[in-house]
C-alpha positions in Angstrom: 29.4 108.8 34.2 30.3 112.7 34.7 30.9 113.9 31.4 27.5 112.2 30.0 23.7 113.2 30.3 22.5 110.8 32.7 19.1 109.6 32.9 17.5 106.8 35.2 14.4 105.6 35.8 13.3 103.2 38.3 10.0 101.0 37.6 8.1 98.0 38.2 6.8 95.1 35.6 3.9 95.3 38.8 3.2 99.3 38.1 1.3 99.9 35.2 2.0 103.4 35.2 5.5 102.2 34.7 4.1 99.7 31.7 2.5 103.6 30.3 6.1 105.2 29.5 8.3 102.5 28.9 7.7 103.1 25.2 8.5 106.4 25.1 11.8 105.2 27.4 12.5 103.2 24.5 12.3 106.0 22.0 14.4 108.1 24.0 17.0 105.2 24.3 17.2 104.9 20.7 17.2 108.3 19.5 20.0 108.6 22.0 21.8 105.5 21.1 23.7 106.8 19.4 25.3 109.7 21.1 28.3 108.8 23.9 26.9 112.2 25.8 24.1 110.9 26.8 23.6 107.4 29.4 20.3 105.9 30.3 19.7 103.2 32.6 16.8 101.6 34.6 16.3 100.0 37.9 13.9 97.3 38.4 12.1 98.2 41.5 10.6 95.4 44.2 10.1 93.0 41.0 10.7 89.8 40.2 13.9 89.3 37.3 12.3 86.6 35.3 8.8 88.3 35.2 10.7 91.6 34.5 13.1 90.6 31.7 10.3 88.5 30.2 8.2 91.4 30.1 10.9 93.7 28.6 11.8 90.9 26.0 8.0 90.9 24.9 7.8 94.5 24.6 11.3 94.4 22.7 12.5 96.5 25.5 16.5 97.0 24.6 17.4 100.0 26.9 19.6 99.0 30.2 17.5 97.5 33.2 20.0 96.8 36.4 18.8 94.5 39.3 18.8 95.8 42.8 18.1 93.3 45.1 18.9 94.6 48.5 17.5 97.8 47.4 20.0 100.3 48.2 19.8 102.3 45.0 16.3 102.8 45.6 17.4 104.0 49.0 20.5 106.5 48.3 17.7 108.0 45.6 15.3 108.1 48.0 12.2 106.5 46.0 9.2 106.8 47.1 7.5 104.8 44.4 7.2 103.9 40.7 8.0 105.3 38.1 10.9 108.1 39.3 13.5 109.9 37.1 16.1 111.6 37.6 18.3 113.2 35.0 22.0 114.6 35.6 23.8 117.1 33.8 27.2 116.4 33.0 29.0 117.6 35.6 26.8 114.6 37.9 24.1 117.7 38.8 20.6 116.4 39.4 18.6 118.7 36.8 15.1 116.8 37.3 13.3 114.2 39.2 10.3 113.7 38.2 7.6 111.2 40.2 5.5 109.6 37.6 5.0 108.9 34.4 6.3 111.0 31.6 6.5 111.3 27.8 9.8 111.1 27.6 10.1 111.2 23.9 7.9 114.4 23.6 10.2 117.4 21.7 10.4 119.2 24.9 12.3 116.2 26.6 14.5 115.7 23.7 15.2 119.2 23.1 15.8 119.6 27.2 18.2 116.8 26.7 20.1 118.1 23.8 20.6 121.3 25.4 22.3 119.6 28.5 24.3 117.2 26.0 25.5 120.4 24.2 26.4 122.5 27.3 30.4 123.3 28.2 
């Protein structure tokens, strides 16, 4: 994904935290959509796939969510609970994890992530 913004969130249909900013997730996703700079993605942590699509299909949830069974994304990122972010610049840079939950369609966020989107 080097070349892109990348930004992924791990959570939980379990974690209400998690429940807290998923509609801000989906605000960023969509004011985002649209731009090929910029990827986001989420990982379903320790859930259950049917509760957690049903929950996201409620909730008219359209950003990315990946399964991870065995659990090694969790592991190579080093989670140590729900919700993390991380965000990548585009050269694959880690700019920001951040443990818990976040506004993530707050100007600040969206003007952090057009200034990565529009680096050289």
């Amino acid at each position: 994904m080097k070349g892109s913004v990348v930004f992924i969130n791990f959570w939980a249909s379990w974690c209400k935290t998690c429940k807290d900013e998923m509609p801000s997730i989906e605000k960023l996703y969509k004011y985002f959509s649209g731009n090929p700079k910029f990827k986001l993605l989420t990982v379903l942590y320790r859930d259950n796939m049917e509760i957690a699509f049903r929950y996201m299909k409620e909730n008219n949830y359209t950003f990315p969510a990946y399964l991870n069974p065995d659990g090694s994304a969790a592991k190579q990122f080093r989670i140590t609970g729900v919700p993390e972010t991380f965000i990548f610049d585009k050269k694959g840079i880690l700019i920001n994890k951040v443990i818990g939950p976040l506004e993530w369609d707050s100007p600040n966020v969206i003007d952090t992530i057009y200034k990565l989107i529009n680096e050289e």
